[in-house]
C-alpha positions as CSV (number, residue, x, y, z in Angstrom):
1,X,17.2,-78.7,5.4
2,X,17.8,-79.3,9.3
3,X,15.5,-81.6,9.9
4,X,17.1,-84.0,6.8
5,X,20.3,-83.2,8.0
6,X,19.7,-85.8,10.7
7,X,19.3,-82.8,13.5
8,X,15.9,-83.2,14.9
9,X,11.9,-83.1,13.9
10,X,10.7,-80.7,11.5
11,X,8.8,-79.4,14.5
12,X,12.0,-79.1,16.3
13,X,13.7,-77.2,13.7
14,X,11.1,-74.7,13.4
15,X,11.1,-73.8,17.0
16,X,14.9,-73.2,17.2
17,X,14.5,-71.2,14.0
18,X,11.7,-69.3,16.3
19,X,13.9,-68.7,19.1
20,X,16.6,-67.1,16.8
21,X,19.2,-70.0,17.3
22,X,19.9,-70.7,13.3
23,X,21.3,-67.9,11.4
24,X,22.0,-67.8,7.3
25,X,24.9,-66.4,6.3
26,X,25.5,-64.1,9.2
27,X,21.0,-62.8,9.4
28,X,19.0,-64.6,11.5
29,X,17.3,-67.1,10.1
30,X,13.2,-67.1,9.8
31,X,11.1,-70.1,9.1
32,X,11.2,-70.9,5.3
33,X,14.4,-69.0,4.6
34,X,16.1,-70.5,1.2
35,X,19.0,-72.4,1.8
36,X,21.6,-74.0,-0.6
37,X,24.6,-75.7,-0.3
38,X,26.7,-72.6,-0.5
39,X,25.1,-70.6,2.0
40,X,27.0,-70.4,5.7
41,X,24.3,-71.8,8.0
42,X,25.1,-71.8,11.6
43,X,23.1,-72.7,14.9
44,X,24.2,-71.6,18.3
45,X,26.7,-69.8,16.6
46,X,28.8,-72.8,15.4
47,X,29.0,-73.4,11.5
48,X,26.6,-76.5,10.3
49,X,28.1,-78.1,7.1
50,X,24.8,-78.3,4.4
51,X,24.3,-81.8,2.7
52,X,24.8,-81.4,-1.6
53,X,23.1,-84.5,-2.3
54,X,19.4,-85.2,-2.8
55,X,19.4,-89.0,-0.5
56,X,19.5,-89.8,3.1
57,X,21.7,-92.0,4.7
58,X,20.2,-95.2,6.1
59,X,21.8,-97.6,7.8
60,X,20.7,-100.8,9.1
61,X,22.4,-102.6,12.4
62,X,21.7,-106.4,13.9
63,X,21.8,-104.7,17.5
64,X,22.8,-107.8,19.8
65,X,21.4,-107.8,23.5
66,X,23.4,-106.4,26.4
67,X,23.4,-102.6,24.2
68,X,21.3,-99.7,24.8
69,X,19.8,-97.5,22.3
70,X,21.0,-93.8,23.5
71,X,23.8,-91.5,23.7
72,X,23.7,-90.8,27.4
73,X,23.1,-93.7,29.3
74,X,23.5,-93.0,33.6
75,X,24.3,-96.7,34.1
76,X,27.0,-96.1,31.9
77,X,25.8,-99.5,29.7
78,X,27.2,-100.1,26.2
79,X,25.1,-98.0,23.6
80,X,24.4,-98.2,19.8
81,X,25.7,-95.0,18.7
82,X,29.6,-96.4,19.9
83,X,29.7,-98.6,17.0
84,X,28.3,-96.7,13.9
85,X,30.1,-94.5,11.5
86,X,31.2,-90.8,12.5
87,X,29.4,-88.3,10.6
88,X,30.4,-84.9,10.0
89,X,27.1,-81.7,9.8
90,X,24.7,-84.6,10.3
91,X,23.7,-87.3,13.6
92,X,22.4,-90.5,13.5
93,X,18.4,-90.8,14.2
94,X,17.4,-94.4,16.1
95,X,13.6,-95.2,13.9
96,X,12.6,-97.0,17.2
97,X,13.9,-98.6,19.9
98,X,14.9,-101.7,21.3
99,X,15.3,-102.4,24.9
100,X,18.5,-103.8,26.6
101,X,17.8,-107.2,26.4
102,X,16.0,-107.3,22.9
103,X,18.6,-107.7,19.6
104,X,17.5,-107.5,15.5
105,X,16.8,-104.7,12.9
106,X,17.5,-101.3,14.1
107,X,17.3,-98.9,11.5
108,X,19.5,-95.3,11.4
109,X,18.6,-92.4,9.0
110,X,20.1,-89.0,8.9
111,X,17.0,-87.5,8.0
112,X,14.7,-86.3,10.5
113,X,11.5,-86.3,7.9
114,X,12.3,-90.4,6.8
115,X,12.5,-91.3,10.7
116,X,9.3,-89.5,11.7
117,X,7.6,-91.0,8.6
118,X,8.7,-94.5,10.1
119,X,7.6,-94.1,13.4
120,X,5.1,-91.5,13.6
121,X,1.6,-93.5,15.1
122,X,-0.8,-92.2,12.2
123,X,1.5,-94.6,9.4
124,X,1.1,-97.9,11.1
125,X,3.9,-99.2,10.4
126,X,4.6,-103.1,10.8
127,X,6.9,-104.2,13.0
128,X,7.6,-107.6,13.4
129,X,9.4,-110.2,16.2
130,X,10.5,-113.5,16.6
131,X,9.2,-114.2,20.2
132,X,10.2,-117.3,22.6
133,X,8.6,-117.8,25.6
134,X,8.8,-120.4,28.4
135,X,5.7,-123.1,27.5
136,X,3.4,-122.9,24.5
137,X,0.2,-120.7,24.1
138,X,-3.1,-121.8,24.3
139,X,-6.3,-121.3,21.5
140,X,-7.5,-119.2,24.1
141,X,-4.1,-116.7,24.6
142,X,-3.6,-116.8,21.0
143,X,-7.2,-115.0,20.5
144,X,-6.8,-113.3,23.5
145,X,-3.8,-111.5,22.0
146,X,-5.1,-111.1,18.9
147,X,-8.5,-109.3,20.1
148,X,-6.8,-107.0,22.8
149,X,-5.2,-107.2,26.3
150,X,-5.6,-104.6,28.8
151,X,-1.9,-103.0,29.2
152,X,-1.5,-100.0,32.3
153,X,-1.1,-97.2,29.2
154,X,-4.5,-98.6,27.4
155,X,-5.2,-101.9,25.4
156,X,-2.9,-103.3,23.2
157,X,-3.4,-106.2,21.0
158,X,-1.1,-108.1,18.0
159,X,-2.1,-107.3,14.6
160,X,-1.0,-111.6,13.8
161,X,0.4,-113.9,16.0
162,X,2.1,-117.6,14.0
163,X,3.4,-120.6,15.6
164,X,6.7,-120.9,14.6
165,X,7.5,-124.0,16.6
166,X,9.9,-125.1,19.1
167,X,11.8,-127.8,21.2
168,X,11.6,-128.6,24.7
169,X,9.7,-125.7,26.9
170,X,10.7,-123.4,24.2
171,X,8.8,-122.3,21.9
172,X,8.5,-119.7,18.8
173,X,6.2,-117.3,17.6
174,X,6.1,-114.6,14.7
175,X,4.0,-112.0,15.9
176,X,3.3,-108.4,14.3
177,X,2.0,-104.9,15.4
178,X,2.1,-101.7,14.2
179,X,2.4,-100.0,17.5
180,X,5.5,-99.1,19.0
181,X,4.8,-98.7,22.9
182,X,7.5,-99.2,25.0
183,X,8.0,-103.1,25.8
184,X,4.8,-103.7,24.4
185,X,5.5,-106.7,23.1
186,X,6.9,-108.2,26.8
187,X,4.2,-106.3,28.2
188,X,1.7,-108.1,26.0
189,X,2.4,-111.6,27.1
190,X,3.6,-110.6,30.7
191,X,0.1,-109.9,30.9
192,X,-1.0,-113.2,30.1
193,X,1.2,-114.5,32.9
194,X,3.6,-116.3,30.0
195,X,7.7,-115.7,30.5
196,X,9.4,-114.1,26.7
197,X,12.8,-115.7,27.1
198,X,14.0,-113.9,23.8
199,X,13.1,-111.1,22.0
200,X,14.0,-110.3,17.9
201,X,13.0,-107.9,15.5
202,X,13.3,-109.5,12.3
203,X,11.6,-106.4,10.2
204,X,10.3,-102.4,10.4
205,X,8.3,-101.6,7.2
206,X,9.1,-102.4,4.2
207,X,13.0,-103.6,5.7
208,X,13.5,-107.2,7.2
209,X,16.8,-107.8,8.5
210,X,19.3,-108.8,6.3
211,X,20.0,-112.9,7.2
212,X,23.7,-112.0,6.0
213,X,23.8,-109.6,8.8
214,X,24.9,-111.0,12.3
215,X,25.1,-109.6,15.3
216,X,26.8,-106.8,16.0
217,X,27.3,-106.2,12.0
218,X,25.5,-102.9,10.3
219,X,24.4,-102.2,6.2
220,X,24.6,-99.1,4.7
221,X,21.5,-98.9,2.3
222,X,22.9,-97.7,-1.8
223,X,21.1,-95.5,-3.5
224,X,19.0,-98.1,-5.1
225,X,18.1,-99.8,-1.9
226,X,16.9,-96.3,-0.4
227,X,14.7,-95.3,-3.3
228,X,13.0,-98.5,-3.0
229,X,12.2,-98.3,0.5
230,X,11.3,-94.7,-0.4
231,X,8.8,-96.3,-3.0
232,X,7.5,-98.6,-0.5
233,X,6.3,-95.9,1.7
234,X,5.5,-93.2,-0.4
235,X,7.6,-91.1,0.4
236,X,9.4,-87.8,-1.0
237,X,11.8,-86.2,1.2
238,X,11.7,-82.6,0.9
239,X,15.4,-82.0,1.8
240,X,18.2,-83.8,1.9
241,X,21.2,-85.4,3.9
242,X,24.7,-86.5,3.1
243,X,25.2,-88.8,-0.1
244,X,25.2,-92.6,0.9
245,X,28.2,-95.0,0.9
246,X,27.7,-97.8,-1.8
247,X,26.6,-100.8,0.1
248,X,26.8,-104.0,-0.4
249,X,22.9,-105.1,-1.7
250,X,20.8,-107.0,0.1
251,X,19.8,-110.4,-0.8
252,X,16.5,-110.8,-2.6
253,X,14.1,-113.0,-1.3
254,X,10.4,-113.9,-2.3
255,X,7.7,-111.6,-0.2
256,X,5.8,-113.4,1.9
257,X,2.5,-110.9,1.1
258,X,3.7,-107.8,1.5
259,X,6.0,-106.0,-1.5
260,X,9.3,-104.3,0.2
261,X,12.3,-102.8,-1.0
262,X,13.9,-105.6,0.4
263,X,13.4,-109.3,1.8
264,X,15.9,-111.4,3.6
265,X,16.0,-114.5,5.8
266,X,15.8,-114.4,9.6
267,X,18.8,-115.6,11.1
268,X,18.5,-119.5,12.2
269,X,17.2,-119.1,15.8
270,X,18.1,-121.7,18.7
271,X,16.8,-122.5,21.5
């Protein structure tokens, strides 16, 4: 019930249940202690208001470059969390990350168990980017990136990389990998001595971001929209967060080869 009420890792919640930090209606709380929606549930000693509905909340933001995705920044940059909905008993949970200078899909949940099924390394899941860089790639990069490059935390290497064209000295490329390293995409081509003058993330999973949604805009997933994408993953929460907002749905598009919940158009890139 913690963990899907958007306040950390299953993992997490069982150690602070350990340490005595969660307490039921007024008895210390042990791990696998029932809980309902009635029952006073309170960590650090302040009260935590219980979800009554079975869904998570999902929530899908066009982060534009020049924000930061955390709640504490030292440089005192804009963050993500500024412009999405207050919640009350429940916190926002980033699936992934996006540097500063990187915008597309980021995707919020308030369950704890949906985000580590999206990001956790053993799934694999897909993420995919809109990449231009200064020049065009060779045969041989191409391959290069494709069979592995050698990175400073190990070898990394694109699951597919497609030409996606390009005018003057910039060019486009659609690449995919089901890693989420930090910068690994920049990282990747840095490595190959090539310059990434933009950087979008046009889908995670099963979701591609909305072409609707521009920058700076954010979708609240329906309850339709969210048991799709549950589908897609195979995936049955085993608690639950706060009933979702009706959203408006997403458009429909033809899958490329892959079925999802949802496909939309990128938004028309320029150079």
């Amino acid at each position: 019930m913690l963990a899907g009420a958007g306040l950390g890792s299953r993992r997490e919640m069982e150690e602070w249940i350990a340490a005595g930090r969660v307490s039921v209606n007024g008895v210390t709380a042990a791990t696998g202690t029932r809980v309902s929606a009635v029952d006073r549930v309170q960590v650090d000693g302040r009260p935590l208001r219980l979800p009554r509905s079975g869904a998570a909340r999902v929530l899908l933001y066009h982060k534009p470059t020049g924000e930061i995705v955390s709640r504490d920044d030292p440089q005192g940059r804009p963050e993500v969390f500024d412009n999405l909905p207050r919640l009350r008993g429940a916190k926002w949970i980033a699936v992934g990350r996006l540097d500063f200078n990187t915008s597309g899909l980021l995707i919020f949940t308030t369950s704890g168990e949906l985000a580590n099924r999206l990001m956790h390394p053993r799934h694999a899941i897909e993420r995919e980017y809109a990449v231009r860089i200064l020049g065009e790639l060779s045969d041989e990069q191409m391959q290069a990136l494709r069979s592995g490059v050698q990175l400073e935390d190990g070898p990394a290497h694109l699951d597919s990389i497609e030409d996606a064209g390009g005018q003057g000295s910039n060019h486009w490329y659609n690449v995919i990998l089901s890693e989420g390293r930090n910068r690994e995409v920049r990282r990747l081509f840095e490595a190959l001595h090539l310059t990434v003058s933009r950087l979008m993330r046009v889908r995670f999973g099963p979701i591609a971001l909305p072409s609707h949604l521009k920058r700076g805009q954010m979708h609240e997933l329906d309850e339709a929209e969210i048991a799709r994408l549950l589908a897609a993953l195979e995936f049955q929460p085993r608690a639950a967060a706060a009933k979702p907002a009706s959203g408006r749905p997403l458009r429909q598009q033809p899958a490329r080869q892959r079925p999802t919940p949802q496909r939309a158009g990128r938004s028309r890139r320029s150079s």
